[in-house]
C-alpha positions as CSV (number, residue, x, y, z in Angstrom):
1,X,-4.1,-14.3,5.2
2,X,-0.8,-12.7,4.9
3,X,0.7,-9.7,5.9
4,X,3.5,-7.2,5.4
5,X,4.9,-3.9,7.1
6,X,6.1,-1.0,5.2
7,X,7.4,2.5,6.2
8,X,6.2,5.3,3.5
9,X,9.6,6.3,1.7
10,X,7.5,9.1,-0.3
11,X,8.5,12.6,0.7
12,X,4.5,13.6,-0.1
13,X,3.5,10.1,1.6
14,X,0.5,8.6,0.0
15,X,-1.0,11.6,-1.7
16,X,-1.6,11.9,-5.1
17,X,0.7,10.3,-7.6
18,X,2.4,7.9,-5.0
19,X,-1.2,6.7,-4.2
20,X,-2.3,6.1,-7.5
21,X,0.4,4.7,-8.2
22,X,0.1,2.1,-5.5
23,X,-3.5,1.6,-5.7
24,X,-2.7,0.5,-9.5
25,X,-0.1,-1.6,-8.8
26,X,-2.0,-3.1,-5.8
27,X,-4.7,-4.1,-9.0
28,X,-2.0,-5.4,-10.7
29,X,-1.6,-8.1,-8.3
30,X,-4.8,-10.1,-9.0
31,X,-5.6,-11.0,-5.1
32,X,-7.6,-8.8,-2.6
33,X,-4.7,-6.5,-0.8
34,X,-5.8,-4.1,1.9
35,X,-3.9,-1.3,3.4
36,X,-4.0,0.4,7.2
37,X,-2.1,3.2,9.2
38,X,-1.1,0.8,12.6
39,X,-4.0,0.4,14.4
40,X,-7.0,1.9,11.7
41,X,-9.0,0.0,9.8
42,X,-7.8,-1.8,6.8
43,X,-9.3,-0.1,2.7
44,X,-9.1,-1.4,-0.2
45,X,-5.7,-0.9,-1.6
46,X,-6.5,-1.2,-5.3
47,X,-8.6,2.2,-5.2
48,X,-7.0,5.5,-4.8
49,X,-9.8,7.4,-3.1
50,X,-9.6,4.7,-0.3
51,X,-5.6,4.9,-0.1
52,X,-6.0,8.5,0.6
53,X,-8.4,8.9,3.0
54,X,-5.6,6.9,5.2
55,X,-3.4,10.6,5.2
56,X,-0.5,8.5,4.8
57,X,2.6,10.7,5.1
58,X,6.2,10.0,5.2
59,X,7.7,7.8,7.5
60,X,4.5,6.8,8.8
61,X,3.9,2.6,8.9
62,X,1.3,0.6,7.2
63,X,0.5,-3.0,7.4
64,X,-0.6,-4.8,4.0
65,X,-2.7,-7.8,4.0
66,X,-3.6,-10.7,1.1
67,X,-5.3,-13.3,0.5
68,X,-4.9,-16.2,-2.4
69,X,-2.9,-17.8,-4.8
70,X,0.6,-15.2,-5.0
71,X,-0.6,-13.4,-2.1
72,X,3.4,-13.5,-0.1
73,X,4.9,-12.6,-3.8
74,X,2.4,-9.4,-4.6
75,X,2.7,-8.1,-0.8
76,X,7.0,-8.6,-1.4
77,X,6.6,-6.5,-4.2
78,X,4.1,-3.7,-2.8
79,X,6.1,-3.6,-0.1
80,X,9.2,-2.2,-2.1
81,X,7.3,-0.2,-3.9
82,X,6.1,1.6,-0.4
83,X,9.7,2.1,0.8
84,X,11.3,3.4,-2.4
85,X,10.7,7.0,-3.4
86,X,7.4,7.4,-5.5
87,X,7.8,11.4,-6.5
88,X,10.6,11.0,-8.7
């Protein structure tokens, strides 16, 4: 199991189109990726319903998690997507 750390760079945080965004990219990966606020419970990153019941805003940290083949490659990647701005 591997794991990543990522500070919310969306002004909105994980709302709306920044979360589906993620969540699809998150299905893009092709391994099992969860998502948690520090110190919640992981969800399912590849569904948006789950991402936003987090209430994910800006600034706040999550920690990613994977599992399998490409698992270090597809958190790297989710990871920037996190810290870069999703509402433009």
């Amino acid at each position: 199991m591997h794991s990543r750390t990522a500070v919310v760079a969306s002004e909105v945080g994980l709302h709306a189109r920044p979360a589906a965004l993620f969540a699809k990219a998150a299905g893009a990966t092709g391994v099992p990726v969860t998502i948690a606020v520090r110190g919640g419970d992981p969800v399912d990153a590849r569904s948006v319903l789950n991402v936003l019941t987090l209430g994910v805003g800006h600034g706040d940290e999550v920690v990613l998690t994977a599992d399998g083949d490409g698992a270090e490659a597809a958190l790297d990647g989710l990871v920037g997507l996190l810290e870069s701005d999703l509402d433009a």
